[in-house]
N, C-alpha and C positions, 0 to 999 in steps of 0.2 A: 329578361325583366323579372321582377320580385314577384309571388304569386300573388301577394296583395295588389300590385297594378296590376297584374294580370283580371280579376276578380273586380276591380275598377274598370276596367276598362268593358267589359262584360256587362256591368250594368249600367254605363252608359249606353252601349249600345238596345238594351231594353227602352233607357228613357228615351233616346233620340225619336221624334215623330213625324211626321210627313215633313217632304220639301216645302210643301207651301205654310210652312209655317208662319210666324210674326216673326223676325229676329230679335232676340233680347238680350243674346250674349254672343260678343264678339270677341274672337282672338286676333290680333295685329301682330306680323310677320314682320312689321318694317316701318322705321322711323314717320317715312314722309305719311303713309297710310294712316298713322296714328293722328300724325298733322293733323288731315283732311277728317279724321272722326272729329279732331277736335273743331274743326274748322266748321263741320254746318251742325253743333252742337247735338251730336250722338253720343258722347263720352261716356253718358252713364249705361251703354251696352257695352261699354267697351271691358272685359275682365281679363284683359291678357295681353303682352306687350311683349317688347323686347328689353334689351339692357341696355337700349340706345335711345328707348322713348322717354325725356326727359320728364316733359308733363305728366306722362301717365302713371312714373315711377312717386314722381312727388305726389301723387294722388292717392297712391296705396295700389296700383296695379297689380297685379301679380306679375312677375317679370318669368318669361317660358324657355329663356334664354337669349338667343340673337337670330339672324335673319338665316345665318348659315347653322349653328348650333341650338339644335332644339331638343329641352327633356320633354318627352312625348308622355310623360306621365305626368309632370305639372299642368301639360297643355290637356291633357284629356280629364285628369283632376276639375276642368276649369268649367267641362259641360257645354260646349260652344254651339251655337247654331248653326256658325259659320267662321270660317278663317279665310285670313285674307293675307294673301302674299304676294310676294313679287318671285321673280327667279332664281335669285338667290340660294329661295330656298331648297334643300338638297329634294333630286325627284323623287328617293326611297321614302322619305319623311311624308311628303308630299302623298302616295301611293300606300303609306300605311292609314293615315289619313281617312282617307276617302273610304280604305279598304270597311274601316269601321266605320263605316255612314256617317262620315263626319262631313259634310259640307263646305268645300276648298275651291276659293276665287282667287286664281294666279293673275298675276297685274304684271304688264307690261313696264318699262319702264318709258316715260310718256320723253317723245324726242323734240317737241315743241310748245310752244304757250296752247294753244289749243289743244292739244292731246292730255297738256295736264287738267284743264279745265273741263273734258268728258270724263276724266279718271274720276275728276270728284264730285260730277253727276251720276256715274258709274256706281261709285261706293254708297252712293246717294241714295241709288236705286236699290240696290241690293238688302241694305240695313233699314233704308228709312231715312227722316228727316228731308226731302227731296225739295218740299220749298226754300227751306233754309239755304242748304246748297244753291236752288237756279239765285237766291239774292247775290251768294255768295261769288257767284261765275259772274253774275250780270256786271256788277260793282268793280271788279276784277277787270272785266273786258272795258268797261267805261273808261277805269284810269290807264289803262295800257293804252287805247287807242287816244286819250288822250298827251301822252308821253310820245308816241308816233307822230302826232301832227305837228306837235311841239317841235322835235328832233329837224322836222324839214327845212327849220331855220338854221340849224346847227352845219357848222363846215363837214362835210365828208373826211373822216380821218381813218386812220390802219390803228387798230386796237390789239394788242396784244393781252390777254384772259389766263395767267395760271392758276393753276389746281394744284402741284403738288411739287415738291423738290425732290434731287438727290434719286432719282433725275428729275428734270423738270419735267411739270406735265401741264398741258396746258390745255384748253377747248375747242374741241373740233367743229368744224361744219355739223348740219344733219344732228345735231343736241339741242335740247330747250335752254340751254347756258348762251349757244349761239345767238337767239335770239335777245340776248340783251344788248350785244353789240348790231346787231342789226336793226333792230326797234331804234336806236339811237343815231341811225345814217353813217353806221361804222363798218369798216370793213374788217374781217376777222384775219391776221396775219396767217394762220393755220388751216387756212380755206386749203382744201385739197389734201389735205394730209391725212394718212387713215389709220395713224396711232398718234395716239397723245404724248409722244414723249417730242421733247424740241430742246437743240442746241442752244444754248445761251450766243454761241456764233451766226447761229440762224437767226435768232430775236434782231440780236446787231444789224444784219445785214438787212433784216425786212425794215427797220427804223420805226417801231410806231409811235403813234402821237400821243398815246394814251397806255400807258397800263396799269392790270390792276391783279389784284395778286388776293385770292381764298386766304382768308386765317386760318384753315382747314387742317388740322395735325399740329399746332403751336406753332408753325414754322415762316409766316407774315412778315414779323417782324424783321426776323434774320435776314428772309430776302430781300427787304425793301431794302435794308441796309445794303445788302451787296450788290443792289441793280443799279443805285444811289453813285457806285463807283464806276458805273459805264456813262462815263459824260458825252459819248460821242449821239446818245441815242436823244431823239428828238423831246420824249415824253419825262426822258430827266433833266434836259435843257431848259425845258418850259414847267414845270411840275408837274409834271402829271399824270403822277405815276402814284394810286390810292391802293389801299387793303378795301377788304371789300366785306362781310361778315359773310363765313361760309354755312351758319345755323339757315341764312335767310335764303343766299345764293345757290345753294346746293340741293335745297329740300323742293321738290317737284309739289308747291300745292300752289293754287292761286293765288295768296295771300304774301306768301315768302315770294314769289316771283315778281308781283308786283312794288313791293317794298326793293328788291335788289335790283328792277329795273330801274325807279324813283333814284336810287343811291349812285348808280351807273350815270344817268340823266343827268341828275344834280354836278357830281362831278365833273363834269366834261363843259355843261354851262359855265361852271365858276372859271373855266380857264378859256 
């Protein structure tokens, strides 16, 4: 490193002050994290992001690089209270960090609707803002359980969930993605599987009644098209087979789960 971050980084370590500080400046390691600041209205601690935090970038964030690639001298440029990451981020980053009293909250990645809704009383906790979040959770949990009771009327169906092409990747048991087909009295085709990659031969043979397929990497649409020519499967027999928005589906906060479970629900009613 340049002796000027060097020399930075030096007097940071003077300014830093006790743990029990207030927190007033926040670094985010990771998209859904950034969410969730934005989500129980902390943003204005937030001075540091990723290159994948959309919101934060059109804000004027400073971007510290991504969740796995960090310049450690933007992010220590940025003065942080605390940073907040997920695993991703690499452990020597992580351990320089800390090494300069830098204040570093690694996150889980949350494997159910309830695990993401302590994450973001968690962050709640850590930064502030904590009433805003319990509204945030509360509101959250109301319309899910309300989409669950819902669902009890709905026929029991095999749902088939992809993530990714080329190969196909699709959603395991034991994920918070799981819970959308489960919330809606669905059975997941990939229950029991312990990688996410699946045969388009397998999808055929499990037949489900329903699939839906991440716009995740541009690749939605291509696939709708090409599952469109499996007529033998049940879910292109009867239509049923939707894109699904993966900005909402794939981001672990309450607000995106609830909105992709609403869009999962919706669909599955209309048919």
């Amino acid at each position: 490193m340049k002796l000027k971050g060097i020399v930075s980084l030096f007097l940071l370590v003077i300014q830093l002050t006790s743990l029990g500080q207030e927190i007033k400046r926040v670094v985010s390691l990771a998209p859904s994290i950034t969410e969730n600041i934005y989500l129980i209205g902390a943003q204005d601690k937030l001075v540091g992001c990723t290159s994948y935090c959309t919101d934060a970038i059109r804000d004027g964030v400073q971007q510290v690089g991504s969740a796995v690639e960090i310049n450690m001298e933007v992010l220590f440029a940025q003065q942080p209270d605390i940073v907040l990451a997920m695993k991703l981020t690499k452990t020597q980053d992580i351990e320089t960090m800390k090494r300069l009293g830098v204040k570093v909250e690694i996150m889980d990645s949350p494997d159910n609707f309830d695990e993401i809704c302590e994450q973001t009383l968690h962050i709640a906790e850590l930064i502030g803002n904590k009433q805003e979040a319990q509204k945030v959770v509360e509101d959250a949990r109301k319309r899910v359980e309300k989409i669950r009771q819902q669902s009890k009327q709905l026929p029991h169906s095999k749902i088939f969930f992809q993530l990714g092409a080329n190969p196909v990747f699709t959603v395991l048991d034991h994920t918070f993605m799981n819970d959308y087909i489960t919330f809606c009295n669905g059975e997941n085709i990939a229950t029991g599987l312990t990688k996410g990659t699946i045969t388009r031969e397998s999808v055929v043979l499990q037949n489900p009644d329903y699939m839906f397929i991440a716009t995740m990497g541009g690749f939605g649409a291509e696939e709708l098209a090409t599952w469109k020519m499996y007529t033998g499967i049940k879910a292109i027999q009867n239509g049923g087979i939707f894109l699904i928005d993966s900005e909402t589906s794939c981001s672990p906060t309450p607000a995106n789960f609830v909105s992709a479970l609403e869009d999962v629900f919706n669909d599955i009613k209309r048919k």
